[in-house]
C-alpha positions as CSV (number, residue, x, y, z in Angstrom):
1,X,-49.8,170.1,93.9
2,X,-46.9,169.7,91.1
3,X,-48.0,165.9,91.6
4,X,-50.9,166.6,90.9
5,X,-50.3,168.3,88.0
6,X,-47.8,166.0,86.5
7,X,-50.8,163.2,86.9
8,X,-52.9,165.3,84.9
9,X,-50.5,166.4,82.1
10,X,-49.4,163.1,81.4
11,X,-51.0,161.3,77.9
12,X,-53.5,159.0,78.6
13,X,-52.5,156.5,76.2
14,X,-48.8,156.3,77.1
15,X,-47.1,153.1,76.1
16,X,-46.5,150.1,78.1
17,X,-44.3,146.5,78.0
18,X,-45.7,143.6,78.1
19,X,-45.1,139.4,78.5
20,X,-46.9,136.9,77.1
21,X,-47.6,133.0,78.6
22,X,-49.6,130.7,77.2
23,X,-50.4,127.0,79.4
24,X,-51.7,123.9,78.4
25,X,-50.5,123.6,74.8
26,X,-47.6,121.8,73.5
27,X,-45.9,120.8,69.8
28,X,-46.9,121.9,66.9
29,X,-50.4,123.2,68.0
30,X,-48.4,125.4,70.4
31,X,-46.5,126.7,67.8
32,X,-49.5,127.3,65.5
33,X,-51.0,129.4,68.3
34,X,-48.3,131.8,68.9
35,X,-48.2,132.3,65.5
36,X,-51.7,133.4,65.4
37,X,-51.9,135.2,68.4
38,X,-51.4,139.1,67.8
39,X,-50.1,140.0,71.3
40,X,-47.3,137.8,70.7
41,X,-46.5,139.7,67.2
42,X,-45.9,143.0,69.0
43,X,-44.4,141.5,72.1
44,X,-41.4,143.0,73.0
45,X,-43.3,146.7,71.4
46,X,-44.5,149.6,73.8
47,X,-48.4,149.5,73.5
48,X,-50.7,152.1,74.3
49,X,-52.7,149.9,77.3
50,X,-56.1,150.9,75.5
51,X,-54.6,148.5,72.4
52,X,-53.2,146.2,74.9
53,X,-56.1,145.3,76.3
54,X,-58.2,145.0,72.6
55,X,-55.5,142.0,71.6
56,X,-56.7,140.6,74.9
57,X,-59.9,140.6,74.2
58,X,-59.4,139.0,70.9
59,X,-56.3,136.4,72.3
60,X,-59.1,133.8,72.9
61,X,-60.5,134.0,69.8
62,X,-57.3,133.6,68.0
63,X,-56.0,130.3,70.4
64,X,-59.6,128.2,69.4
65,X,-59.3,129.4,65.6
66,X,-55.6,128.4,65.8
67,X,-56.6,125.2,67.5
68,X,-59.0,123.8,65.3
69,X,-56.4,122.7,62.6
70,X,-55.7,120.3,64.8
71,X,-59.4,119.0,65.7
72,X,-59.7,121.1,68.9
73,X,-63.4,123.0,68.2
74,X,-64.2,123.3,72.3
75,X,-60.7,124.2,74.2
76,X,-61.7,126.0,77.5
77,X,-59.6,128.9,78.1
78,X,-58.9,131.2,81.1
79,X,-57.7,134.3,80.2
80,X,-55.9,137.4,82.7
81,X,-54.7,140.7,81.9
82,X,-53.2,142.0,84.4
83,X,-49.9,145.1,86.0
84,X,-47.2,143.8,87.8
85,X,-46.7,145.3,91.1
86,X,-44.7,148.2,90.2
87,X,-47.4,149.0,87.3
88,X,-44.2,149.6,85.1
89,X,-44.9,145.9,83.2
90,X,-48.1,143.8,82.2
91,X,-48.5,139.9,81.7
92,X,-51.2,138.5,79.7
93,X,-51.9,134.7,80.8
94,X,-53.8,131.6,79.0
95,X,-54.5,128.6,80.1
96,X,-56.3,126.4,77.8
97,X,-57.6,123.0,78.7
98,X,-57.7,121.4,75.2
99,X,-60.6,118.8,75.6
100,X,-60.7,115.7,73.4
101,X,-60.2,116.1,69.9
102,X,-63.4,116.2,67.2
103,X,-63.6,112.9,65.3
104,X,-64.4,111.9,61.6
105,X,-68.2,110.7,62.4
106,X,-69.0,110.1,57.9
107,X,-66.7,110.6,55.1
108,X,-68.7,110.7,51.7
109,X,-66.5,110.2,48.6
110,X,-68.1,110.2,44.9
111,X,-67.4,110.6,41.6
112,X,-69.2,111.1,37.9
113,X,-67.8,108.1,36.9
114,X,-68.0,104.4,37.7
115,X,-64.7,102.3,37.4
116,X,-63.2,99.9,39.8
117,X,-60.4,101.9,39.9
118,X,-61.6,105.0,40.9
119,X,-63.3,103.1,43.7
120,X,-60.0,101.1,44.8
121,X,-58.6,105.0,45.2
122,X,-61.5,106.4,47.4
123,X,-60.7,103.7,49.7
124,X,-57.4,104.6,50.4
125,X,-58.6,107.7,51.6
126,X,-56.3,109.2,54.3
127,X,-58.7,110.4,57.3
128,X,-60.8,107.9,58.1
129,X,-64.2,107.4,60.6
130,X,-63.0,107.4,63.9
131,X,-59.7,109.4,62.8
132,X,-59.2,112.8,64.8
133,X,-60.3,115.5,62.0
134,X,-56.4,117.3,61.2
135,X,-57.4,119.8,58.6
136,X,-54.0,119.5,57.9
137,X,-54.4,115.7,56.8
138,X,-57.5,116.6,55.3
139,X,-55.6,119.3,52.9
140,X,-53.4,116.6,52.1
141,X,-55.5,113.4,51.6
142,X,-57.5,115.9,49.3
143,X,-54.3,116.1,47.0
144,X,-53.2,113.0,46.9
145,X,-56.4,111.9,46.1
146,X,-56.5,114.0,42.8
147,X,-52.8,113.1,42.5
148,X,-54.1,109.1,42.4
149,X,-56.6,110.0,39.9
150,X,-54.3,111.7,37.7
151,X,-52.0,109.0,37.9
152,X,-55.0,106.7,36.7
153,X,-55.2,108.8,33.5
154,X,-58.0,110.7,34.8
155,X,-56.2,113.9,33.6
156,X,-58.9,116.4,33.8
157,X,-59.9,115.1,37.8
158,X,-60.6,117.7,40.0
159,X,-63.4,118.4,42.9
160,X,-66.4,119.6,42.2
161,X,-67.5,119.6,46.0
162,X,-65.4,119.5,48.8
163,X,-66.2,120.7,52.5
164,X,-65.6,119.6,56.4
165,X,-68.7,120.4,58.3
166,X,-68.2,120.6,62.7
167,X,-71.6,119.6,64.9
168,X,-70.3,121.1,67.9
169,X,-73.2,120.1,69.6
170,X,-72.9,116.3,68.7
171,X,-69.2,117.1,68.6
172,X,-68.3,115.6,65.5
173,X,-67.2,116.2,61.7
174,X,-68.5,115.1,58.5
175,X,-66.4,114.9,55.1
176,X,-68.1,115.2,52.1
177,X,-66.5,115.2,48.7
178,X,-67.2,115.3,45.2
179,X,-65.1,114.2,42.2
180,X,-65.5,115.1,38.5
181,X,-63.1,112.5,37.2
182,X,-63.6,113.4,34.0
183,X,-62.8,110.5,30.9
184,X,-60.0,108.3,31.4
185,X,-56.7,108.7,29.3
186,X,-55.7,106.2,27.5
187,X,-51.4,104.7,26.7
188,X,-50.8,105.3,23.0
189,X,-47.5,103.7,21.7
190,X,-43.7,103.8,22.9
191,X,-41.0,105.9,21.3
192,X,-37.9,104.3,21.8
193,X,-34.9,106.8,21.9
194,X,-31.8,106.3,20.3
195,X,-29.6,103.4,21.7
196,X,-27.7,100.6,20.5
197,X,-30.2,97.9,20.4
198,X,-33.2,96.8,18.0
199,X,-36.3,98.5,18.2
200,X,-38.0,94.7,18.1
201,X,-35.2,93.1,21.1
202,X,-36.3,96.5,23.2
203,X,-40.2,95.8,22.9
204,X,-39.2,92.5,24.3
205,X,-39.4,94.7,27.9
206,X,-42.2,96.2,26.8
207,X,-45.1,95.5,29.5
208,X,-47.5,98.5,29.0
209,X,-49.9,98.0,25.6
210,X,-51.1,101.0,23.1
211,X,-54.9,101.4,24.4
212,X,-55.0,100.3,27.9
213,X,-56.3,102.8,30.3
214,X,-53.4,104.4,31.5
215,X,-51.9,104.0,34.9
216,X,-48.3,105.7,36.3
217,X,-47.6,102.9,38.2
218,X,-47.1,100.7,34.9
219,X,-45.0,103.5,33.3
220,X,-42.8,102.7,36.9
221,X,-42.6,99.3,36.2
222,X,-41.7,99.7,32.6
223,X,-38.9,102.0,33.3
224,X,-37.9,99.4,36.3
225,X,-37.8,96.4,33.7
226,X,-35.6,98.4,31.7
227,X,-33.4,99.7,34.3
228,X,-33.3,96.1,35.6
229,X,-31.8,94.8,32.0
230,X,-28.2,95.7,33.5
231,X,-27.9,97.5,29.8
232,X,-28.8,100.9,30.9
233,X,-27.0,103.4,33.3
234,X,-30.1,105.7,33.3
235,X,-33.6,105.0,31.9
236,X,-36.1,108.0,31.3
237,X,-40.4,107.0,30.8
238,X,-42.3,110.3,30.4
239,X,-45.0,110.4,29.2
240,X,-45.9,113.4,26.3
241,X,-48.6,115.5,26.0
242,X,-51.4,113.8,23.3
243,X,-51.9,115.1,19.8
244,X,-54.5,116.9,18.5
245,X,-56.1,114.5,17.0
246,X,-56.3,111.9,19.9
247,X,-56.5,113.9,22.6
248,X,-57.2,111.1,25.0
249,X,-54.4,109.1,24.0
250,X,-50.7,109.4,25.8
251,X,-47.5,108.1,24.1
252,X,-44.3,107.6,25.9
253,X,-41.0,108.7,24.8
254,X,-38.0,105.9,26.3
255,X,-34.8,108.0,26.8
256,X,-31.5,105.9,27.6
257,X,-28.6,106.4,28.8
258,X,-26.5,102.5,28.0
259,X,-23.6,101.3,30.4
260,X,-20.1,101.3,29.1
261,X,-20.2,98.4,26.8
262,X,-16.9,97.0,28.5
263,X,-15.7,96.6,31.8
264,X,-12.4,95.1,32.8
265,X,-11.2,94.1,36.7
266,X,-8.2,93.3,38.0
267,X,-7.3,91.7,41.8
268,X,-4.8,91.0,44.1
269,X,-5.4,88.3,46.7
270,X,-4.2,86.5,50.3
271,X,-5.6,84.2,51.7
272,X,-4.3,82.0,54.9
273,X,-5.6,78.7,52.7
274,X,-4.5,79.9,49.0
275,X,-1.5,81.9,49.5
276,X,-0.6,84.9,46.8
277,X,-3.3,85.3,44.3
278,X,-4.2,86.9,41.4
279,X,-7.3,87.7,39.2
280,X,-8.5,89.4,35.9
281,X,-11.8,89.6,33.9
282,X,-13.3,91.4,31.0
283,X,-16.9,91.9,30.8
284,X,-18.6,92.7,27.6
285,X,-22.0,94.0,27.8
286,X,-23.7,93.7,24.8
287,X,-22.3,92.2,21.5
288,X,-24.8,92.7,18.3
289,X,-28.0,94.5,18.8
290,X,-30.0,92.2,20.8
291,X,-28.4,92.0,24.5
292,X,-25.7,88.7,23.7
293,X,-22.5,89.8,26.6
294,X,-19.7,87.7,27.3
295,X,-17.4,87.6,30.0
296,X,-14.0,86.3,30.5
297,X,-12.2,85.5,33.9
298,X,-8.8,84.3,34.7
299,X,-7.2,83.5,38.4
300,X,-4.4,82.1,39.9
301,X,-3.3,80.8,43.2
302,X,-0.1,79.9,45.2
303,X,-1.4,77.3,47.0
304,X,-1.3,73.6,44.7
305,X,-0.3,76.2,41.7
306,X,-4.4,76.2,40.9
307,X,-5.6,78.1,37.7
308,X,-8.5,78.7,36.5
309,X,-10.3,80.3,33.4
310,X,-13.6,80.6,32.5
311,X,-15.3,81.9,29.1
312,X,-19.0,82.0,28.9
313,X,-21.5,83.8,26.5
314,X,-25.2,84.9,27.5
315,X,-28.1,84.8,24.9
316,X,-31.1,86.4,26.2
317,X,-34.5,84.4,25.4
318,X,-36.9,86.6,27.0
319,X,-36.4,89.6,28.6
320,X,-39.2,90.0,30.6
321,X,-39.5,86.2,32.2
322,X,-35.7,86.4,32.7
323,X,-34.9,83.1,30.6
324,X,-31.6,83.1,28.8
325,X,-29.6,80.4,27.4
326,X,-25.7,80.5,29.0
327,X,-22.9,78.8,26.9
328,X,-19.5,78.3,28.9
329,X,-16.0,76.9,28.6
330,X,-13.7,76.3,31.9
331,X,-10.1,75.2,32.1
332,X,-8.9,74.1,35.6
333,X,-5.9,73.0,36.7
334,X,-4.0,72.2,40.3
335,X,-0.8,69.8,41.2
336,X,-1.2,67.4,42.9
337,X,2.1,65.7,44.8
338,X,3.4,63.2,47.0
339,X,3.2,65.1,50.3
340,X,-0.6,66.1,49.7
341,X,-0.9,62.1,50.3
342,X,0.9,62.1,53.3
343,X,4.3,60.4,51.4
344,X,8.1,61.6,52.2
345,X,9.2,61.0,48.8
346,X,7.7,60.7,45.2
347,X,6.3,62.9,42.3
348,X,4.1,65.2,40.9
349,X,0.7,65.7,38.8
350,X,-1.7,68.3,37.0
351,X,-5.1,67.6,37.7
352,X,-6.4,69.1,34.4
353,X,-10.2,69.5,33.6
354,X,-11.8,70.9,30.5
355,X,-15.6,71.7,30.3
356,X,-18.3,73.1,27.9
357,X,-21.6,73.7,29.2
358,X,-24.9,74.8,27.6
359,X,-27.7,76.2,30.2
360,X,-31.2,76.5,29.3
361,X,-32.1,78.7,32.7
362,X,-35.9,79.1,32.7
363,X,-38.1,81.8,33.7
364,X,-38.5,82.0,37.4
365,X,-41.5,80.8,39.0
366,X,-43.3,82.1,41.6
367,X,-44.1,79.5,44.5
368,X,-45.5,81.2,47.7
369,X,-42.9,83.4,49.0
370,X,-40.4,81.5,47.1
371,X,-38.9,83.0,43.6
372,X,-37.7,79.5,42.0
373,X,-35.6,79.2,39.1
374,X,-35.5,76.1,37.3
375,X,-32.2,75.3,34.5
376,X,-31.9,72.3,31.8
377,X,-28.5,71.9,30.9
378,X,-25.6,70.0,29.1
379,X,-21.6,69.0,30.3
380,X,-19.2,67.9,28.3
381,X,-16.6,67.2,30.5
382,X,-12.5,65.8,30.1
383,X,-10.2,65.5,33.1
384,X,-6.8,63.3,33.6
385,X,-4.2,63.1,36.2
386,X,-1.8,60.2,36.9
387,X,-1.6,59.5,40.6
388,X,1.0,56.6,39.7
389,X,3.8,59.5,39.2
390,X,2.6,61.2,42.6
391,X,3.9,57.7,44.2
392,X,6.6,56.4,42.4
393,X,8.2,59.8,39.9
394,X,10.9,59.4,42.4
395,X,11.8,56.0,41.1
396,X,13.7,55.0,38.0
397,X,11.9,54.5,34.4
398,X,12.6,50.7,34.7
399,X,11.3,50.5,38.5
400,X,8.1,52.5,37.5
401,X,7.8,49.8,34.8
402,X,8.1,46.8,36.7
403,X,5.7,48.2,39.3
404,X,3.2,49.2,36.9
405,X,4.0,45.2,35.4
406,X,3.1,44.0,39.2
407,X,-0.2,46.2,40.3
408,X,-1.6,45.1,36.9
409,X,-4.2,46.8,34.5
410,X,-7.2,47.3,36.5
411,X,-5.6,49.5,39.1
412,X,-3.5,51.1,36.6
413,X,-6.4,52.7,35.4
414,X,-7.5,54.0,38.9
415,X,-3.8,55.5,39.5
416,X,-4.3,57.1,36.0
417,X,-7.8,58.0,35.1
418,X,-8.9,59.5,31.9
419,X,-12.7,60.7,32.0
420,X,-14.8,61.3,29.1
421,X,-18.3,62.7,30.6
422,X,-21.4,64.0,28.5
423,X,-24.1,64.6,31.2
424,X,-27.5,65.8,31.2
425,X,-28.1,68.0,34.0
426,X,-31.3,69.6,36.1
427,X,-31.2,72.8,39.0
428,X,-33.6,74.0,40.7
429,X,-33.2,77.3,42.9
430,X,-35.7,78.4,45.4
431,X,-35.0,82.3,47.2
432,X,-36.9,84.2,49.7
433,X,-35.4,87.2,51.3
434,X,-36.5,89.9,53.0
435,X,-33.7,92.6,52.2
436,X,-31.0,91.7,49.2
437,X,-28.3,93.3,50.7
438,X,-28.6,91.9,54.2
439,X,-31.4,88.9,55.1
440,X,-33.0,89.1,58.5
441,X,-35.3,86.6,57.4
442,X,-35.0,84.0,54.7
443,X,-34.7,80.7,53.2
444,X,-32.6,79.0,50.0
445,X,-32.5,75.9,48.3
446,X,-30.3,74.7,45.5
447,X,-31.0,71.3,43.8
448,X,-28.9,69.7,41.1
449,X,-29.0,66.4,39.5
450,X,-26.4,65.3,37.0
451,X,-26.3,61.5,35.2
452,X,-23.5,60.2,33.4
453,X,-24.0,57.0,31.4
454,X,-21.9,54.7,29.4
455,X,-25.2,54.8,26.7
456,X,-25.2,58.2,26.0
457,X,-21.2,59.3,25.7
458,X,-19.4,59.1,28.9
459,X,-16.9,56.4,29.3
460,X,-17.7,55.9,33.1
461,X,-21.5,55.6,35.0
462,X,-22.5,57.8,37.6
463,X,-25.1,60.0,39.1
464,X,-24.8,63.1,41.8
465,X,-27.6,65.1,43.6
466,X,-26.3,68.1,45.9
467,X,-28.7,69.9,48.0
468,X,-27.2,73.3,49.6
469,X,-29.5,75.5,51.8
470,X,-29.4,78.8,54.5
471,X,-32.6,79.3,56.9
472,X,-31.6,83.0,58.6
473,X,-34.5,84.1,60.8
474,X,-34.2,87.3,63.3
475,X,-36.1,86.6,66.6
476,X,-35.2,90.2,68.1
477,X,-34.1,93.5,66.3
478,X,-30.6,93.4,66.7
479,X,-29.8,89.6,66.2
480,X,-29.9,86.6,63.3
481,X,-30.0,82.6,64.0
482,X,-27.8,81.1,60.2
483,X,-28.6,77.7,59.6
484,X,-26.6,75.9,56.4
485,X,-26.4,72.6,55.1
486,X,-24.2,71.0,52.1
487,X,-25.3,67.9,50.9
488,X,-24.1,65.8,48.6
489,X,-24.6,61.8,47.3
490,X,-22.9,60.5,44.4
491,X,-24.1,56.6,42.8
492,X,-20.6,55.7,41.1
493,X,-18.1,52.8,41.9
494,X,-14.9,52.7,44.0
495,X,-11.8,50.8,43.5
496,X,-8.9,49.9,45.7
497,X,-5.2,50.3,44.6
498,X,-2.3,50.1,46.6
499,X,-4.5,50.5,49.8
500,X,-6.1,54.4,48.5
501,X,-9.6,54.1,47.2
502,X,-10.2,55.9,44.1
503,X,-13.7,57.1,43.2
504,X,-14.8,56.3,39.3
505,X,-15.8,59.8,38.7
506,X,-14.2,63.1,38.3
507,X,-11.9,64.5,41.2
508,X,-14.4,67.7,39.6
509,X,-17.5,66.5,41.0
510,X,-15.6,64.7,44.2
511,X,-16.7,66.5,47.5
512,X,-13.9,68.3,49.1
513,X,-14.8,69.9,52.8
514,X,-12.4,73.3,54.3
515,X,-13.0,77.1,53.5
516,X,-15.4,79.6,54.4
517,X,-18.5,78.7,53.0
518,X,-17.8,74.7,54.1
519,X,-15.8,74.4,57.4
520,X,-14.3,77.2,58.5
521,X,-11.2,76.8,60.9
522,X,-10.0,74.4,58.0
523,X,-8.0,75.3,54.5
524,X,-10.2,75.0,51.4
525,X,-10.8,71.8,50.6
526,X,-8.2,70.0,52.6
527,X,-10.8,67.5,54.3
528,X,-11.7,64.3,52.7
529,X,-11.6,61.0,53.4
530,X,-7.9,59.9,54.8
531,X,-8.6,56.8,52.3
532,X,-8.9,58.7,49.7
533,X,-6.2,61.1,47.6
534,X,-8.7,63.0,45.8
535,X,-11.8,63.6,47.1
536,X,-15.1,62.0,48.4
537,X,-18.0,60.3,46.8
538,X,-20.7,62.1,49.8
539,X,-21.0,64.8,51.7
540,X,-23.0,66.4,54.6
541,X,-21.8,69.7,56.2
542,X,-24.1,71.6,58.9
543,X,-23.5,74.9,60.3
544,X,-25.1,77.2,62.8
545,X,-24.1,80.6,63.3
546,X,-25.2,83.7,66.0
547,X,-25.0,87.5,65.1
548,X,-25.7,90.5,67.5
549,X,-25.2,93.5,66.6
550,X,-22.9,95.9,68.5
551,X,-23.3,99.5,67.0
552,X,-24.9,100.7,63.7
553,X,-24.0,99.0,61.2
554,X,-21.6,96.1,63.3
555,X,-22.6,92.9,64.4
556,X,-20.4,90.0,66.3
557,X,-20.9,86.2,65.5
558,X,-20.2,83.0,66.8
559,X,-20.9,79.9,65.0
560,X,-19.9,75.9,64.6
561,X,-19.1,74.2,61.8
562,X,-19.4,70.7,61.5
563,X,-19.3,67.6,58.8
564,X,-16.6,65.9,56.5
565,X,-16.6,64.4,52.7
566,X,-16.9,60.5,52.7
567,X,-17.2,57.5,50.9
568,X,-19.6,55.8,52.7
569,X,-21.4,56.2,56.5
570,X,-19.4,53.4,57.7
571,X,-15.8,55.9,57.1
572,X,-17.8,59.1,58.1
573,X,-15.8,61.5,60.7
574,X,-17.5,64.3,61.1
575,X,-14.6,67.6,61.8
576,X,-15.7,70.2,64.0
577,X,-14.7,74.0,63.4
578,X,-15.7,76.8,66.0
579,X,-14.6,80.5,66.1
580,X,-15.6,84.5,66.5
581,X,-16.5,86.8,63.7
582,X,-17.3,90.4,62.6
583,X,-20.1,91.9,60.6
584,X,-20.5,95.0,58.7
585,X,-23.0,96.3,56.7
586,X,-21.2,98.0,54.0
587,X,-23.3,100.2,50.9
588,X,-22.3,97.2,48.4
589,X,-23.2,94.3,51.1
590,X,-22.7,92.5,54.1
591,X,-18.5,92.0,54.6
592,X,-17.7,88.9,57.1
593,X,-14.4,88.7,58.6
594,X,-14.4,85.0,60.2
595,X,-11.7,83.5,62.6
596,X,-12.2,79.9,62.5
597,X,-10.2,77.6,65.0
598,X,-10.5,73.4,64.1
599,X,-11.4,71.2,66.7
600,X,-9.9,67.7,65.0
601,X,-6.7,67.2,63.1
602,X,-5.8,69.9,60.5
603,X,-3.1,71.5,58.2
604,X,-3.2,74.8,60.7
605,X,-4.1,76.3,64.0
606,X,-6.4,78.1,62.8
607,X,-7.9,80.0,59.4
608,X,-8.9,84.0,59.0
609,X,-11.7,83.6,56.2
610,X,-12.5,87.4,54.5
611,X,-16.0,87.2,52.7
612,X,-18.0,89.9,50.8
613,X,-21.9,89.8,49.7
614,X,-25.2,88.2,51.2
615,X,-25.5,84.9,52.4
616,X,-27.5,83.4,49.0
């Protein structure tokens, strides 16, 4: 009886605790629907089962409208309310079969206005026929569509008509839009900010033109030719809100920031081929008002006391081709003494060389794939060393005398050249890469001519073509094939004294073979031909070289090196170099550390070669 009359007393709509499971739906749509289902808002609440069972009712309801974001309009869904056995606890189950996606059966896409333009954007649309309707991507594609307009200078573009309609008896969706474009803006002028340059040299980058429709790309790619100049640390395009009286016209206000106009460097080097080093340069950026820099460098070696300076001056012709005309000035010098040519006992010389050059460098070309860059220029070139104190500066003044009395004039003048060279010359550089930092796939090509001639100011004949070129190709994801040749052919005479053949040309131009970017394994340009002291007249180098990489970022390489200087075939010995390397991919470029061990005769056992930048 009290049982009875506790049953009675107690409320009807007493709270209960509940679970929640939901089958058949992963990722994001899963996540959408949990979010939209109610039950799972209070979960965790005591409910009055009355209210329980009204968010049941309405669960299914909730999972289809939750699923049709995602183009499911027909999931079939089994739904169970039920106690658990001691009726303290309920668990409200659904299991939904999702069904196939509704597709994109017609997508209509006009506008008030007709312009190429406007047409290329419609076609970019985002949800094709055949796509899986994602209202989602729909909401999206809608925007950027507008955003595409907008950046076309249709300012005022917005949709007129816009709506997805479902046939859920043919099962599919239609698109159908409507776009009031609106009139197409127009550029007005530029307003150059204040910088340290002419008004006149800075429209020379100037691409975009006062009264062409406008387009945001081109404001990209004017603030990209400027960034490009190397004169700016920041460049700002935006464009400004037209005046009142042209209100379809938008001028552009150029903000700059300029780089530090000077920038000095100074190094410290060691090298297992050069010894103790040592380096400094000064870089000015801009001299005058119209983009002139200059740049000076000065470095010094132990090995053969080498020094070298270099002075050169950069007029800019065009700034948007690129052209430029490049005046330089180089002093090198290096000794040269009797145990370089293999003697116990004798002297010492400075091999000294002057030049000025002038370089005309065009604007590139574009030829398939390849960017090519073509440059006209002019060497004037002087260079003297005496070979005959190498050999005999041991011996006495009247010994060197008689000697000199006894080898005669002709060879004389081959132990002691003296060149005068004014020479015409002609490059040609051809570049495709993929990546400028590090090249999976590419090719290079560098051509240059050079002609001496008695006729036109040299005292000495002769001609030089050198062809240098890399082929890098990636066959898998984590590995690189590096082809590279050096070639080199020279037309000039050879004479003979005291059984050493001595080119008539400049030790300069003479082909020297060792180093990392020639044969590695051997020091820098210590292989030659034995019967020469100074260099060879030809050359042909060829190297192949394998890369995997390891981890992020680290690769391993193997490669041979192979090839030699010479005179002519008939004295060509080709030296081999083999060896290990490592790769890393570092944020300024691609850092090689090379171990290179010679196969043939050399100076050392082997050579570490340290590299920094991209193959060409």
């Amino acid at each position: 009886m009290l049982a009875l009359l506790w049953l009675f007393a107690r409320p009807a709509g007493a709270a209960v605790q509940y679970t929640v499971l939901l089958e058949g739906v992963e990722g994001e749509p899963r996540d959408n629907v949990m979010a939209a289902l109610t039950l799972v808002q209070r979960e965790g609440q005591a409910v009055p089962v009355r209210l329980l069972r009204q968010m049941h009712r309405q669960a299914s309801g909730e999972i289809r409208r939750a699923l049709q974001p995602y183009g499911y309009y027909a999931p079939d869904i089994t739904a169970n309310l039920e106690r658990s056995e001691n009726r303290s606890h309920w668990l409200a189950s659904y299991s939904v079969a999702l069904g196939e996606p509704v597709p994109v059966v017609a997508v209509s896409v006009s506008s008030d206005v007709r312009d190429p333009a406007v047409t290329a954007a419609f076609q970019d649309w985002q949800l094709p026929v055949g796509a899986t309707l994602d209202h989602r991507q729909y909401r999206e594609s809608k925007e950027l569509l507008i955003q595409r307009l907008h950046e076309l200078g249709y300012r005022d573009a917005d949709y007129k008509e816009h709506r997805v309609s479902v046939d859920t008896d043919t099962y599919g969706a239609t698109i159908e839009l409507h776009v009031s474009a609106g009139t197409r803006f127009t550029f007005g002028e530029l307003r150059f900010g204040e910088s340290p340059f002419d008004a006149d040299y800075l429209r020379g980058f100037q691409i975009i033109e006062p009264g062409t429709p406008y387009d945001e790309r081109q404001v990209v790619e004017q603030r990209r030719m400027l960034s490009a100049s190397g004169l700016f640390r920041e460049v700002e395009v935006e464009p400004l809100e037209p005046a009142p009286d042209s209100p379809g016209v938008v001028p552009l206000r150029v903000a700059f920031t300029p780089v530090l106009p000077n920038r000095y460097r100074a190094n410290v080097a060691w090298g297992t081929d050069t010894g103790f080093g040592l380096g400094a340069g000064w870089l000015r950026r801009y001299l005058g008002t119209r983009g002139h820099n200059f740049s000076f460098g000065l470095g010094a070696v132990e090995e053969r006391n080498r020094l070298a300076a270099d002075l050169n001056y950069v007029i800019p012709l065009n700034p948007l081709d690129g052209s430029r005309f490049k005046l330089g000035a180089r002093h090198e010098g290096k000794d040269l003494n009797f145990e370089d040519v293999d003697l116990d006992e004798g002297g010492e010389t400075r091999i000294v060389t002057n030049l000025v050059t002038g370089v005309w460098q065009r604007a590139a070309i574009p030829w398939g794939d390849f960017t090519v860059t073509p440059e006209i220029g002019l060497v004037l070139l002087q260079e003297d060393y005496d070979v005959f104190e190498v050999v005999f500066g041991n011996l006495p003044d009247e010994t060197q005398d008689i000697i000199k009395e006894s080898i005669g004039r002709e060879s004389l003048a081959l132990l002691q050249p003296q060149f005068d060279v004014l020479a015409p010359t002609l490059s040609l550089r051809a570049r495709r890469a993929d990546d400028a930092l590090y090249i999976r796939n590419g090719d290079f090509f560098n051509a240059q001519f050079l002609i001496a001639n008695e006729n036109l100011g040299s005292n000495i004949d002769f001609a030089q073509l050198r062809l240098d070129t890399w082929h890098i190709r990636s066959f898998t994801e984590n590995s690189r094939f590096l082809l590279r040749t050096n070639m080199g052919y020279s037309e000039a005479d050879t004479g003979d004294a005291l059984n050493v053949e001595f080119n008539k040309m400049p030790q300069y131009y003479e082909f020297r073979a060792g180093g990392p970017r020639s044969l590695r394994g051997y020091a820098f340009e210590t292989v030659f031909p034995e019967t020469s002291s100074t260099g060879g007249k030809n050359q042909l180098i060829v190297s192949l070289e394998y890369e995997h990489q390891v981890i992020a970022d680290w690769s391993v390489a193997g490669f041979v090196d192979s090839g030699n200087a010479f005179n002519s075939w008939s004295d060509y010995d080709a030296k081999t170099g083999v060896g290990l390397g490592a790769r890393w991919r570092s944020p300024v470029g691609l850092v090689r550390i090379d171990l290179g061990v010679p196969l043939d005769d050399a100076e050392g056992s082997f050579q570490v070669n340290i590299t920094v930048g991209p193959e060409f």
